[in-house]
N, C-alpha and C positions, 0 to 999 in steps of 0.2 A: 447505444454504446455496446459494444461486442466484448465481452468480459468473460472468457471461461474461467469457470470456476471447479476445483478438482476437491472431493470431500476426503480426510481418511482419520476417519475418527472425529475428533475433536477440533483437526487442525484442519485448515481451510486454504488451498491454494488457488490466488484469484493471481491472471496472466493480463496485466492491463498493457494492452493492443495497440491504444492509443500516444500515438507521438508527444502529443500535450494535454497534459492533465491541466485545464484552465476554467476559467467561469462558464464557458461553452460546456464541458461534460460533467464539472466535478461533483454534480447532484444526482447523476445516475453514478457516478461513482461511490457517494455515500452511499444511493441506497440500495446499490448492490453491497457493499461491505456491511451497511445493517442488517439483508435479509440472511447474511451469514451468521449474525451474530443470532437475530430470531430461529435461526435453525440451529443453536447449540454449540455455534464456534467458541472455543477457548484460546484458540492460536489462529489470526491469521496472518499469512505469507505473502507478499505482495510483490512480484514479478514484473521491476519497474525496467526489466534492459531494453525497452523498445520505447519509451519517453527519455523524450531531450529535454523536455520546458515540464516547469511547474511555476504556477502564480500563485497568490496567497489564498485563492478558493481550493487549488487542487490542494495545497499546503491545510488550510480550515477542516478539508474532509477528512486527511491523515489525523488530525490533531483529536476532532469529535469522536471518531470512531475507537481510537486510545482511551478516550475517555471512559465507554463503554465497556471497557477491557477491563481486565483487573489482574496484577501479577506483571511481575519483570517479564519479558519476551514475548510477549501477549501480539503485540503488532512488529512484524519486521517488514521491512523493504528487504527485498535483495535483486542483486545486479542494478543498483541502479548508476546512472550515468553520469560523467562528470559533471555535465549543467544541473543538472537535478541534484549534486550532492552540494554543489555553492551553494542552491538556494536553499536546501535543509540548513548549513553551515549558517550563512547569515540569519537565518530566524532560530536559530541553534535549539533545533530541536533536532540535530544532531546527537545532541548532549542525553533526549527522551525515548528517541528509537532505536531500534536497532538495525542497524546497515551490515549486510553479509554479501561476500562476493558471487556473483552467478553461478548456479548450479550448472555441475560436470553433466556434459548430455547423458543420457539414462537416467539422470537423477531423479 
């Protein structure tokens, strides 16, 4: 799984590549998001505008790695897609993450 990952400071911005985050990747997904967290992340940024699908393992690795977190704003998605925001919506962990709209280029 192809995951760049951008450091600056504390906060950690990971650009997930992949069109579906499913039972097929979502374990290199965790454990690129954990070796952020081994590396000292306090915030990471998850750059979901280029996933349509999430199933309930892609949804499992968002949820573990929150876990790990600690503090309001700790895990965000942003830009992510309408099919990806139903399925946050119906496991309503809408309600636990934070969704922000995609960054202005240069950003």
């Amino acid at each position: 799984m192809n995951l760049p990952i951008h450091c600056d400071g504390e906060t950690f911005l990971v650009s997930l590549t992949e069109a579906r985050l499913d039972a097929l990747c979502s374990a290199g997904f965790r454990q690129a998001l954990q070796e952020c967290l081994a590396q000292g992340a306090r915030r990471i940024v998850v750059d979901m505008s280029a996933t349509s699908f999430i199933d309930s393992s892609g949804l499992g690795s968002l949820v573990s790695v929150l876990r790990k977190l600690s503090g309001p704003g700790s895990l965000v998605l942003r830009g992510v897609t309408p099919p990806v925001e139903r399925a946050l919506r119906l496991a309503r962990l809408d309600r636990i993450l934070i969704v922000e709209p995609a960054a202005a280029p240069g950003r």
